[in-house]
Structures are given as structure tokens and as C-alpha cells.
C-alpha positions, -999 to 999 in steps of 0.1 A, spaced: 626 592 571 597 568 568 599 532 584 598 513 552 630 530 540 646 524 572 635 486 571 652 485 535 682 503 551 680 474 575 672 444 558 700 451 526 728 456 555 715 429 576 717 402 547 753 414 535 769 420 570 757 386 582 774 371 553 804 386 558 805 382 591 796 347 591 825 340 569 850 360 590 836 339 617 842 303 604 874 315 589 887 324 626 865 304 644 845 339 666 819 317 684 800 333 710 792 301 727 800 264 716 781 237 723 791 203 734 766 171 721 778 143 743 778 163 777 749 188 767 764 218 778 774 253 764 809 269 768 810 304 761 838 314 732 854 283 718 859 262 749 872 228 744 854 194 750 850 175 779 842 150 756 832 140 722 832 168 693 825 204 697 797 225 677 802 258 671 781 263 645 757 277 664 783 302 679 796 315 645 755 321 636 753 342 671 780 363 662 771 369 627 739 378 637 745 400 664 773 415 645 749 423 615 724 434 641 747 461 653 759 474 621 721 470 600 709 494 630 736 517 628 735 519 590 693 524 594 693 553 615 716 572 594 702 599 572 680 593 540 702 606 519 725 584 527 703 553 530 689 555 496 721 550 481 724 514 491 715 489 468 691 463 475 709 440 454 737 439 483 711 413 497 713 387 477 752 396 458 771 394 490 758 362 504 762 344 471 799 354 470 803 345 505 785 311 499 819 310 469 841 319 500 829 292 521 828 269 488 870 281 485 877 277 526 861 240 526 871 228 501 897 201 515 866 180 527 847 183 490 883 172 473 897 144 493 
């Protein structure tokens, strides 16, 4: 298999697991680490504040990453026969319906 089939492979899974994942992980709040603004300081998983608000933004972005990570490397060393049957359009589809999903989920702060 040559390297720019596998980077295809790659990229194309990457873009729609880290949508999907990154949805899944706002939805049920899977943050790797959250990060507290008025102390400066890191929890790992969704730790609650000393004080002030929590961020876990950043936490739901580590997890969809390495998530996709995982899954786009997986998915790249399979076989070319298999690889070449993903669509490249799976990198721009599935984010813009998981940008719809996130649309749907906050909704109650766009509507008040």
C-alpha cells in the first residue's frame, strides 16, 4: 500500500471519528482532563471546582482526538482493498451533521 493511500485512509477517518466522537463527548461529558480558570489547575476526568467554573472543553477535544487517533490508525493499516472503499467525502459529511447535532443538543441556550 503506498503512504499517500494510507494518509487518505487516515485523514477521511480522522475527520469523521473526531466528529463523532466529539459529539459523544459533549453529549456525556468524556473529558480527559478539565481545567479550572480561577485556581489554574487541571483535574483529570471531570473533577469538580475548587472554585469558579469548570472548562472541559479542552477535555472533550483530548478525547476526541485521541479517540480518532486510535481508530484513523487502525482503519489506515488495514488492507488496500479495504481502504479504497472509503469515501473521502466522510470528511467533510460527518462533521457537518455533527455540527446539526451539536446545533440540536444546545439548543436551550440559542432559544431562551
Amino acid at each position: 500500500m503506498k503512504a499517500s493511500s494510507r494518509l487518505a485512509a487516515f485523514a477521511a477517518t480522522f475527520a469523521a471519528a473526531y466528529a463523532i466522537i466529539y459529539v459523544a463527548a459533549v453529549e456525556q461529558n468524556w473529558a480527559l482532563f478539565t481545567y479550572h480558570p480561577a485556581t489554574n489547575t487541571f483535574a483529570a476526568l471531570t473533577g469538580a471546582a475548587p472554585a469558579g467554573p469548570s472548562m472541559y472543553w479542552y477535555g472533550w477535544m483530548s478525547t476526541a482526538a485521541l479517540g480518532a487517533g486510535v481508530i484513523a490508525t487502525a482503519v489506515s493499516l488495514l488492507p488496500e482493498g479495504l481502504t479504497r472503499r472509503i469515501w473521502p467525502g466522510l470528511a467533510w459529511t460527518v462533521p457537518l451533521c455533527a455540527m446539526a447535532a451539536l446545533a440540536f443538543l444546545l439548543k436551550g441556550y440559542f432559544l431562551r
